[in-house]
ROKOL-440929 format. One record per residue: residue number from 0; residue in one letter; z negated, x negated, y negated of N, C-alpha, C in turn. Coordinates in steps of 0.2 Angstrom, whole numbers, plus 5000, padded with zeros to 4 digits. Each point is the difference from the previous one (the first is absolute). Layout:
BEGIN
> resi, resn, n_pz, n_px, n_py, ca_pz, ca_px, ca_py, c_pz, c_px, c_py
> NUM, A, Z, X, Y, Z, X, Y, Z, X, Y
...
This chain:
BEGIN
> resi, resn, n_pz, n_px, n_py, ca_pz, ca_px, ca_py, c_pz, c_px, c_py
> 0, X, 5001, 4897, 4947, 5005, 4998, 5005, 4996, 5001, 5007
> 1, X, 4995, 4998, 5002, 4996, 4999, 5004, 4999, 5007, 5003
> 2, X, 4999, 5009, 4997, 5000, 5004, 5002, 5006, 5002, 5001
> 3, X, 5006, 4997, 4998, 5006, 5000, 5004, 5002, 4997, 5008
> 4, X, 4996, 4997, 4998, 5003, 4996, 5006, 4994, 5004, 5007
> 5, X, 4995, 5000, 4998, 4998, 5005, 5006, 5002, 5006, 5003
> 6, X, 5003, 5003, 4995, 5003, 5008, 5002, 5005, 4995, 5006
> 7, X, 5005, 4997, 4996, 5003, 4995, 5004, 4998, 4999, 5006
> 8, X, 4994, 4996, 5001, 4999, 4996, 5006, 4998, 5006, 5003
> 9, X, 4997, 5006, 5000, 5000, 5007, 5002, 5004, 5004, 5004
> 10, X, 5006, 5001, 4999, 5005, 5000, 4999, 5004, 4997, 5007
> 11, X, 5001, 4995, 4999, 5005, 4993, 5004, 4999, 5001, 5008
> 12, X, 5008, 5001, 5002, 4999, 5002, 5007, 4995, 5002, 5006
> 13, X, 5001, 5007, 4998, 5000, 5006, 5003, 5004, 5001, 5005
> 14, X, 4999, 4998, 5007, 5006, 5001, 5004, 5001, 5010, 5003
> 15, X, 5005, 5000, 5002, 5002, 5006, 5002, 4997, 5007, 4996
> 16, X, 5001, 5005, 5004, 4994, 5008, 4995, 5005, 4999, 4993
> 17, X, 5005, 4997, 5001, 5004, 5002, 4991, 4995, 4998, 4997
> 18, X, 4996, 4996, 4998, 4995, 4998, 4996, 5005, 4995, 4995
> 19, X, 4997, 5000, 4995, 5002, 4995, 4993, 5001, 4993, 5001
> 20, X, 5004, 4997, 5001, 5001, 4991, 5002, 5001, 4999, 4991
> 21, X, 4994, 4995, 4997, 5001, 4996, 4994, 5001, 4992, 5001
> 22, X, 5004, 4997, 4998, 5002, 4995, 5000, 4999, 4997, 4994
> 23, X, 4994, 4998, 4996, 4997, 4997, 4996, 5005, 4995, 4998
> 24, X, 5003, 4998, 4994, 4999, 4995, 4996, 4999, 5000, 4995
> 25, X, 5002, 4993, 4995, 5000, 5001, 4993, 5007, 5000, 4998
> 26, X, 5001, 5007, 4996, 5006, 5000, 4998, 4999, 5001, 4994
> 27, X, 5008, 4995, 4996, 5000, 4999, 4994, 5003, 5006, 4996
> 28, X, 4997, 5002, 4997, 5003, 5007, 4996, 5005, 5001, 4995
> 29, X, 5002, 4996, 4997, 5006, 4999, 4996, 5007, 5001, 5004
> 30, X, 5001, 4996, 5005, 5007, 4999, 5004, 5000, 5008, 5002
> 31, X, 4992, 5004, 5004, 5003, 5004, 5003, 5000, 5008, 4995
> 32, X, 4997, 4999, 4994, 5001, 5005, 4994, 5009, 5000, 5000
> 33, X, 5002, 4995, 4997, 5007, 4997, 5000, 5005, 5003, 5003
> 34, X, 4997, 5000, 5006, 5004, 5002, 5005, 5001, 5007, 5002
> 35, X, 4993, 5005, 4999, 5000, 5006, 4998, 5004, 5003, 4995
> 36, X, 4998, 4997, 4995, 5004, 5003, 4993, 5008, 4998, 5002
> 37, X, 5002, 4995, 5003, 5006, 5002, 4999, 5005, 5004, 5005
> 38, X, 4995, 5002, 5006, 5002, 5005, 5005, 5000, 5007, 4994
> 39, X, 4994, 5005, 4998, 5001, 5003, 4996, 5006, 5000, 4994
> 40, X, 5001, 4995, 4997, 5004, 4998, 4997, 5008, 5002, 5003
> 41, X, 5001, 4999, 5002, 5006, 5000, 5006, 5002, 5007, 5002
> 42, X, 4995, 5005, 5002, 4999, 5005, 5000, 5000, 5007, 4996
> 43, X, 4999, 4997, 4994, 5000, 5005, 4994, 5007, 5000, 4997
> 44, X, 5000, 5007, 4999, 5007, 5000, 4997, 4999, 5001, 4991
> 45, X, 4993, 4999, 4997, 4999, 4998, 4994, 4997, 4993, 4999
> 46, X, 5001, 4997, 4993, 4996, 4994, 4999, 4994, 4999, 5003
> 47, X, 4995, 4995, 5003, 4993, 5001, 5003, 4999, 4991, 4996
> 48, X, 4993, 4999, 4997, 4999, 4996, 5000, 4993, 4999, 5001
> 49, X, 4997, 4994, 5004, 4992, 4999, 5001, 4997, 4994, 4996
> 50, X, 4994, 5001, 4998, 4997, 4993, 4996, 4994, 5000, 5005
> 51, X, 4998, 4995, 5001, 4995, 4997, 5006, 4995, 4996, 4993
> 52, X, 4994, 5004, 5003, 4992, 4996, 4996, 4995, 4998, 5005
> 53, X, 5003, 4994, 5004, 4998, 4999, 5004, 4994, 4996, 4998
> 54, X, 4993, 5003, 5004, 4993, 4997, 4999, 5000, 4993, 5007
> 55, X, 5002, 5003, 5004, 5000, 4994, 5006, 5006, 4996, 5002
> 56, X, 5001, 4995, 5001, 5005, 4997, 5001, 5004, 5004, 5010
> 57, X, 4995, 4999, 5001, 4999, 5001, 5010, 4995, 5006, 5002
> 58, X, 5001, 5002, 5007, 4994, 5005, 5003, 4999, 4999, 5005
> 59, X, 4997, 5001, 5006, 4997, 4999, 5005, 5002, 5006, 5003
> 60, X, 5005, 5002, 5004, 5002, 5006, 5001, 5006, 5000, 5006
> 61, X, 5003, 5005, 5006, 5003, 4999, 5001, 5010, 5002, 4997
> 62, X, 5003, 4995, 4999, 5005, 5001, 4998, 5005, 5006, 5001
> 63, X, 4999, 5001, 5006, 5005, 5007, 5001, 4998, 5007, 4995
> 64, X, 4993, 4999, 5003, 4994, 5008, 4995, 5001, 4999, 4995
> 65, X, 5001, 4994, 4995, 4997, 5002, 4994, 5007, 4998, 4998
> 66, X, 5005, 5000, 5000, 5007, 5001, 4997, 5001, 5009, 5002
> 67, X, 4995, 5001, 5005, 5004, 5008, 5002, 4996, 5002, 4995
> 68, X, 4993, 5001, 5000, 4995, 5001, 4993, 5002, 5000, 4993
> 69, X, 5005, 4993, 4998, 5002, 4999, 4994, 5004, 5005, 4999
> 70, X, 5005, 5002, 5005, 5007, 5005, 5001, 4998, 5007, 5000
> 71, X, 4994, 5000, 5001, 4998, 5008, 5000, 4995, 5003, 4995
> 72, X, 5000, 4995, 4992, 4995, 4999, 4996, 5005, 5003, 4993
């Protein structure tokens, strides 16, 4: 986590120049898997089902990025 979080603190506003604004937290990864699978889910005009083996409970990440990152995986 620790190498997470520094890309992180790296990262965290950049003002202007369209540069990358992160907004680090700890986000819980079950609620926001959850919530992707069932957008997908929703979307599919076939059955979709997802199993989670999740090794971390939480991340150290900015919440907007890494649900777009989940969604584009």
């Amino acid at each position: 986590m620790v190498k997470v979080r520094s890309i992180c603190e790296k990262y965290r506003k950049y003002e202007g120049n369209n540069k990358l604004e992160m907004n680090c937290e700890i986000v819980t990864l079950k609620p926001l898997l959850l919530k992707i699978s069932e957008k997908f889910m929703a979307k599919s005009p076939k059955p979709v089902t997802f199993k989670f083996d999740l090794v971390a409970e939480s991340i150290y990440a900015d919440a907007e990025y890494i649900e777009e990152v989940f969604c584009n995986m």
